[in-house]
C-alpha positions as CSV (number, residue, x, y, z in Angstrom):
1,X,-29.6,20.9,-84.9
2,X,-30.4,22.1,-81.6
3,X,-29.5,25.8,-82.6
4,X,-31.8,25.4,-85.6
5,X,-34.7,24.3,-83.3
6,X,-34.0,27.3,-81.4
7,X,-34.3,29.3,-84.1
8,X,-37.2,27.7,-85.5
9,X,-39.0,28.2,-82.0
10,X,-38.5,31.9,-81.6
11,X,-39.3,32.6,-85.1
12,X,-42.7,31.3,-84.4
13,X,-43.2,33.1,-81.3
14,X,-42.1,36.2,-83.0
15,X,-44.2,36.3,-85.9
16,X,-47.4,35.3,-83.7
17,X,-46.2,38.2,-81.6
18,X,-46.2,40.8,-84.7
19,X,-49.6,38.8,-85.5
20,X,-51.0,39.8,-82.2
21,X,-50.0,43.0,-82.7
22,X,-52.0,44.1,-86.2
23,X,-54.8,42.1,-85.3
24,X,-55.0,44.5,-81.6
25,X,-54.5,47.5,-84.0
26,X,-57.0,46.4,-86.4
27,X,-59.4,45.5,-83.7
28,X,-61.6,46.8,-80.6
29,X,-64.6,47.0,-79.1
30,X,-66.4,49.2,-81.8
31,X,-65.5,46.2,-84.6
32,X,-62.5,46.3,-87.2
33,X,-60.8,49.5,-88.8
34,X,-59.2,48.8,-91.9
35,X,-58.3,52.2,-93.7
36,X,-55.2,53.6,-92.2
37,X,-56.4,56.7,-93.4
38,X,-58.9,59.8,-92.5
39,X,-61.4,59.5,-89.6
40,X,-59.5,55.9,-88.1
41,X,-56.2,57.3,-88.2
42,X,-56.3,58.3,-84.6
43,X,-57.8,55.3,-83.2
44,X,-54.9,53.2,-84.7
45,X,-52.5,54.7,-84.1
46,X,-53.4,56.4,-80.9
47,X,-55.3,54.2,-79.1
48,X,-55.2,51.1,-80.4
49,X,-51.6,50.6,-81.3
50,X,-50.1,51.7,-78.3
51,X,-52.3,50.1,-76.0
52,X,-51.6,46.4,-78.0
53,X,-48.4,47.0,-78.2
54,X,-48.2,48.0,-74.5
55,X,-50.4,44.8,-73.4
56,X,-47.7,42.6,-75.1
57,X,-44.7,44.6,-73.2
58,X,-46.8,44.2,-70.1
59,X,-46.9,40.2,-70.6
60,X,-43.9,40.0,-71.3
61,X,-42.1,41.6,-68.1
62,X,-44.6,39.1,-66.7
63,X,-43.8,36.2,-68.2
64,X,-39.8,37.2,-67.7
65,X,-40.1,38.1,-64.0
66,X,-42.4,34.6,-63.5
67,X,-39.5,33.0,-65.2
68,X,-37.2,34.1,-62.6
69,X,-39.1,33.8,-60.1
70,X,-39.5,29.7,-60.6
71,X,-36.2,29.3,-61.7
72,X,-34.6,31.6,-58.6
73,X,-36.8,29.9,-56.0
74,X,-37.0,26.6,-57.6
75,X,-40.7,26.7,-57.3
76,X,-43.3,25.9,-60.4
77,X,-46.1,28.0,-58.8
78,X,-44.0,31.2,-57.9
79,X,-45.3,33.8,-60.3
80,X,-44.4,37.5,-60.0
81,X,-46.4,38.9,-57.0
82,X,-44.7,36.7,-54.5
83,X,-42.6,39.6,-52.5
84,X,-45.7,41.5,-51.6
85,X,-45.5,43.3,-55.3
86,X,-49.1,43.5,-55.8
87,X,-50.2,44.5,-52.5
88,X,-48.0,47.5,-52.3
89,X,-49.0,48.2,-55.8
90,X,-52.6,48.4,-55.0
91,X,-51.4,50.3,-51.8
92,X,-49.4,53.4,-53.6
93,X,-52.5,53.7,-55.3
94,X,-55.2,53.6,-53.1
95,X,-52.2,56.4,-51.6
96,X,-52.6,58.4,-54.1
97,X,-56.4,58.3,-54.4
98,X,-56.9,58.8,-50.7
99,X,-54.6,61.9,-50.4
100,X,-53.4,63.4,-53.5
101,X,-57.0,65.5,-53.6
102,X,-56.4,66.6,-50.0
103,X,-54.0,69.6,-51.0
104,X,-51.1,67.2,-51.6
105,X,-49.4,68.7,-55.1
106,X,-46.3,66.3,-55.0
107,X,-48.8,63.4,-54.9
108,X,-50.8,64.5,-58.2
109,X,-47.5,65.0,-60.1
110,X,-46.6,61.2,-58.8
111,X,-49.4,60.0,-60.2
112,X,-51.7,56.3,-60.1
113,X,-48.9,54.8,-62.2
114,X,-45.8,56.6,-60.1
115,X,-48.0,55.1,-57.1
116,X,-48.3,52.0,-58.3
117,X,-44.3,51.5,-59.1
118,X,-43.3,52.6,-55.8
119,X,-45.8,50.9,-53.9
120,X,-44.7,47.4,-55.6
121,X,-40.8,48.4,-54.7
122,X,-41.5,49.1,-51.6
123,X,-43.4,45.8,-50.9
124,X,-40.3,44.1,-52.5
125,X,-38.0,46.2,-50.4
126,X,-40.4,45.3,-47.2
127,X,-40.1,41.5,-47.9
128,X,-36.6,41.6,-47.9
129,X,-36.3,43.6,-44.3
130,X,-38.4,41.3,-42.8
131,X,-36.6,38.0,-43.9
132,X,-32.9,39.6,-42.7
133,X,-32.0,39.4,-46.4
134,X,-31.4,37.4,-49.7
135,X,-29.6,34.3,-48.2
136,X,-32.5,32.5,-48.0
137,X,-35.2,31.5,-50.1
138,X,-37.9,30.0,-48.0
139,X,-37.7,33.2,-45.3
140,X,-38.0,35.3,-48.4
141,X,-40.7,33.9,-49.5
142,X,-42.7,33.5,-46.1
143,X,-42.2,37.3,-45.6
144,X,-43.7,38.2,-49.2
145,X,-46.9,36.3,-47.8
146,X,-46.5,38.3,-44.5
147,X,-46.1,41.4,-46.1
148,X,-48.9,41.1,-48.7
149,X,-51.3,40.4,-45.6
150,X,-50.1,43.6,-43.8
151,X,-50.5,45.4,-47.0
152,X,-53.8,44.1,-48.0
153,X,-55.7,44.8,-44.4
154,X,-53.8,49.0,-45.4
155,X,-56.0,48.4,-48.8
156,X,-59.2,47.5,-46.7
157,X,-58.6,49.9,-44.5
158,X,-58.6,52.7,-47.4
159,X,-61.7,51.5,-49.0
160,X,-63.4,51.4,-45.1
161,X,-61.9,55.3,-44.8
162,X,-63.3,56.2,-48.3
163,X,-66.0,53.8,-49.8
164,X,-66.1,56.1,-53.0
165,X,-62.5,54.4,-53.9
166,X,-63.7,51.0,-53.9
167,X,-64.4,50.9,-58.1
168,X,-61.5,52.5,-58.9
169,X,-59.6,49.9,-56.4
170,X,-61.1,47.4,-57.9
171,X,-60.6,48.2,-61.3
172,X,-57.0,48.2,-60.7
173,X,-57.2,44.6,-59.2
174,X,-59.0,43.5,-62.2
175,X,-55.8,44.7,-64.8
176,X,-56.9,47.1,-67.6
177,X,-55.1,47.9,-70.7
178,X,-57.0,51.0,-72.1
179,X,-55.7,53.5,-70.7
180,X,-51.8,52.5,-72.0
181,X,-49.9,55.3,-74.1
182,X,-47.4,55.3,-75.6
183,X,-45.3,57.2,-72.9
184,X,-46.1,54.0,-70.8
185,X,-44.8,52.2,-74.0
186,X,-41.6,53.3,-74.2
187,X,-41.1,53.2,-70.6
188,X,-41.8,49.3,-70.0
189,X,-40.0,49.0,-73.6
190,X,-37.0,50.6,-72.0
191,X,-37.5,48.7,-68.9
192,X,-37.8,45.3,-70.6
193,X,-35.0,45.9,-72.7
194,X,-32.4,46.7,-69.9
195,X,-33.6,43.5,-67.8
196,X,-33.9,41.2,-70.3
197,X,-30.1,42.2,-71.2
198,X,-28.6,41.3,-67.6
199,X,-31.0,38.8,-67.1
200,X,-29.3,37.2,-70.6
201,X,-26.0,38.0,-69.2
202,X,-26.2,36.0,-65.4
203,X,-28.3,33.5,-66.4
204,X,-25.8,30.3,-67.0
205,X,-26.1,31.3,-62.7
206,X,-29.5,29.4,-62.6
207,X,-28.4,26.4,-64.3
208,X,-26.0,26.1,-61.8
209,X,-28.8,27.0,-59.1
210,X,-30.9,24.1,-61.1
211,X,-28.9,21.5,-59.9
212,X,-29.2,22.6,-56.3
213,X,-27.9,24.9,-53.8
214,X,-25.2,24.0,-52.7
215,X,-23.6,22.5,-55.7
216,X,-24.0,26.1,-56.9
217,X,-21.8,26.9,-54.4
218,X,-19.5,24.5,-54.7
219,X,-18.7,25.6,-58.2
220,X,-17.3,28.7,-57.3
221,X,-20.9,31.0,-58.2
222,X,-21.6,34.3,-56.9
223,X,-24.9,32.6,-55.8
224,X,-25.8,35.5,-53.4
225,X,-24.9,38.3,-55.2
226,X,-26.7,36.9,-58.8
227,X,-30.1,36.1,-56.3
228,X,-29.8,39.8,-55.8
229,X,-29.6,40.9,-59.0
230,X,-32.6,38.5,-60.3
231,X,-34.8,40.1,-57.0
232,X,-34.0,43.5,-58.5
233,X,-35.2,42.7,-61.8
234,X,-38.2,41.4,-60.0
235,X,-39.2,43.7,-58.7
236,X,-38.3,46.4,-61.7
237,X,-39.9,44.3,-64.3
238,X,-43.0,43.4,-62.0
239,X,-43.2,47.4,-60.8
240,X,-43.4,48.8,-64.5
241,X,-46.1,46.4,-65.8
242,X,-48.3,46.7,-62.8
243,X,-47.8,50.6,-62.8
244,X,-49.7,50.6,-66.3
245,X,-52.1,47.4,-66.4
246,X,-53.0,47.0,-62.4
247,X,-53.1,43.7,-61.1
248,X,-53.3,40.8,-63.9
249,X,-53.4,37.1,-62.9
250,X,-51.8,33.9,-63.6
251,X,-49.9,36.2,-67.2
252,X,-46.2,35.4,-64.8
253,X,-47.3,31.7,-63.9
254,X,-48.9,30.2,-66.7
255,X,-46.3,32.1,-69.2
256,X,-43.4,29.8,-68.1
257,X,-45.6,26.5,-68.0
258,X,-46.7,27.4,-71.4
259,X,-42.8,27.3,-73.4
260,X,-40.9,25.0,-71.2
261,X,-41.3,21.9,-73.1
262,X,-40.2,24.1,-76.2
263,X,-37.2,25.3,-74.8
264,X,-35.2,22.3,-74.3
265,X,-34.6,23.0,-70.6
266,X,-32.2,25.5,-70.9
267,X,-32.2,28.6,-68.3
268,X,-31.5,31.3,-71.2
269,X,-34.4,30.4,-73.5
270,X,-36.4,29.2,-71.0
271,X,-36.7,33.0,-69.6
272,X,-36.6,34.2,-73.2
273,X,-38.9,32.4,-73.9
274,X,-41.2,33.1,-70.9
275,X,-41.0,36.8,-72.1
276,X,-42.1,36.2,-75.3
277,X,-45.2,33.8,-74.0
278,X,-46.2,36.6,-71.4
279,X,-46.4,39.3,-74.1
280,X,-48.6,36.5,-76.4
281,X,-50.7,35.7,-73.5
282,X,-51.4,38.9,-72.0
283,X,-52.5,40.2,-75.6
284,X,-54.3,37.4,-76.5
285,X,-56.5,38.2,-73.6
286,X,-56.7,41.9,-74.4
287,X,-58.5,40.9,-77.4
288,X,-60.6,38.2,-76.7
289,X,-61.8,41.1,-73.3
290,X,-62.2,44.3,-76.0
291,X,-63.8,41.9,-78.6
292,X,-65.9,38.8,-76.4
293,X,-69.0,41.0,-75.7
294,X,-68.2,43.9,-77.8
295,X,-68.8,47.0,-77.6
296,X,-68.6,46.1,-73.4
297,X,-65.2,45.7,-72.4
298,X,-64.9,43.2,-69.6
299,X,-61.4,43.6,-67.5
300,X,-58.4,42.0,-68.7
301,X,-57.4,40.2,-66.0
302,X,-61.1,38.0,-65.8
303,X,-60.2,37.2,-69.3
304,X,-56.5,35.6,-67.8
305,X,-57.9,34.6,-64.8
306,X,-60.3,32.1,-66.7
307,X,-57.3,31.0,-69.1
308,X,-54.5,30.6,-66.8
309,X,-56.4,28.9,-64.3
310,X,-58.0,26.4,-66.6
311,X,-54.4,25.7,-68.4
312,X,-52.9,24.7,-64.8
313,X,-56.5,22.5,-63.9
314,X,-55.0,20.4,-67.2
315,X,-51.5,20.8,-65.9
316,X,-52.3,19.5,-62.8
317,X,-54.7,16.5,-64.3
318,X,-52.0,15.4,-66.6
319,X,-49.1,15.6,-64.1
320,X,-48.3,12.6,-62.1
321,X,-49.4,13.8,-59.0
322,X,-52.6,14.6,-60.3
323,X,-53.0,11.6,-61.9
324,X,-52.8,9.4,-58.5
325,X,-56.1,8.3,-56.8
């Protein structure tokens, strides 16, 4: 019974993904293309397919790495970004816009999205320095905040040095999926793929975890070496999607909120899951951003701003500690 419910469960998440998917082929600012053929050829499958199938691959290593995230730190409001990600994504590329047209060649063959990777490793790497480790969640987390301070005054300090930045900067703050191809397809596909394999593999670890510390430990568990392995994944699955959509909001928090009463608390579907919510979520959005005021595209991550934020209002009014007086 319970496998069947499984089963039932992802089906419907899979075929509202493939859903998703035509519909962000079919659809875009400039209203609906049906003929596959001629003229609209190039702007399905060009433009508009990789760029709805990237949106959804983006979600998803969203949704997986806000899944491990919560579960790892045993925290319902830890989302992605937590380890200083996002600032040092948005520093590698205000890097690369600040110096790569100063005679710097290695710079313009890195790239924004090269940037934008490292940057989000290296504020992950950073984090980890500055709290002595992995042994410890709370002075992990402490030193993401410290670190995505640090980082952020280095972004204000690039758009002080060069005021011409500041739209592009902002831009990539904001999330935006229009300029995904499929290069940047295959590379989160690859990504996702790889991560969502391990994760699948060491994740009867956070059940363990879910009971508490220290009966982890008591079991026998590798507790510190698996807390490594989910930080690496992270930061991997956090780096690619930021690297091709910017900075989107809320996609890694609200995902795992949204399937957790559907998957039956279990660790394994829950991230699975999670994944699969992301990529519905973030291309959900996509559309409703291309199509709301069409043809003006607002940015993507306004559109999950609004949503996310007004799904955890609800959460919050219909938890119990929201509903006391």
């Amino acid at each position: 019974m319970q496998k069947n419910y499984f089963l039932a469960r992802l089906s419907s998440l899979l075929i509202l993904s493939v859903i998703l998917v035509l519909l962000g082929t079919l659809l875009g600012s400039t209203g609906a293309s049906w003929n596959g053929l001629g003229s609209d050829q190039a702007i399905l499958f060009d433009i508009r397919l990789p760029r709805s199938l990237g949106a959804y691959l983006a979600g998803a290593l969203l949704g997986l790495a806000g899944g491990i995230a919560q579960s790892v730190f045993r925290n319902p409001l830890a989302d992605p970004y937590l380890l200083g990600s996002a600032s040092g994504a948005l520093l590698g590329v205000g890097s690369i816009l600040c110096f790569a047209y100063l005679g710097n060649s290695w710079l313009e063959i890195i790239g924004l999205n090269g940037g934008a990777f490292i940057g989000a490793l290296i504020g992950v790497l950073a984090s980890l320095l500055l709290a002595g480790g992995y042994r410890s969640s709370l002075r992990l987390l402490l030193s993401g905040v410290v670190i995505s301070v640090i980082l952020g005054a280095a972004n204000s300090l690039f758009t002080f040095i060069r005021p011409d930045l500041f739209q592009s900067i902002q831009s990539f703050m904001l999330g935006n999926t229009t300029l995904i191809d499929w290069s940047g397809v295959v590379i989160m596909a690859i990504a996702l793929f790889i991560c969502l394999a391990i994760t699948a593999m060491i994740s009867p670890t956070l059940e363990a975890l879910s009971l508490g510390e220290n009966t982890a430990r008591t079991l026998g568990l590798p507790l510190d070496q698996v807390r490594l392995v989910f930080i690496g994944i992270l930061a991997l699955t956090t780096g690619c999607a930021v690297a091709q959509t910017g900075l989107i909001a809320f996609v890694g928090l609200a995902a795992p909120h949204l399937v957790r009463k559907i998957a039956g608390g279990r660790q394994r579907v829950q991230l699975v899951f999670s994944c699969l919510g992301g990529g519905i979520l973030l291309l959900s959005s996509d559309l409703i951003a291309r199509t709301l005021f069409a043809p003006l595209e607002i940015p993507v991550g306004i559109v999950t701003a609004v949503l996310g934020g007004l799904y955890l209002l609800i959460l919050l009014k219909n938890s119990p500690l929201g509903g006391r007086s």
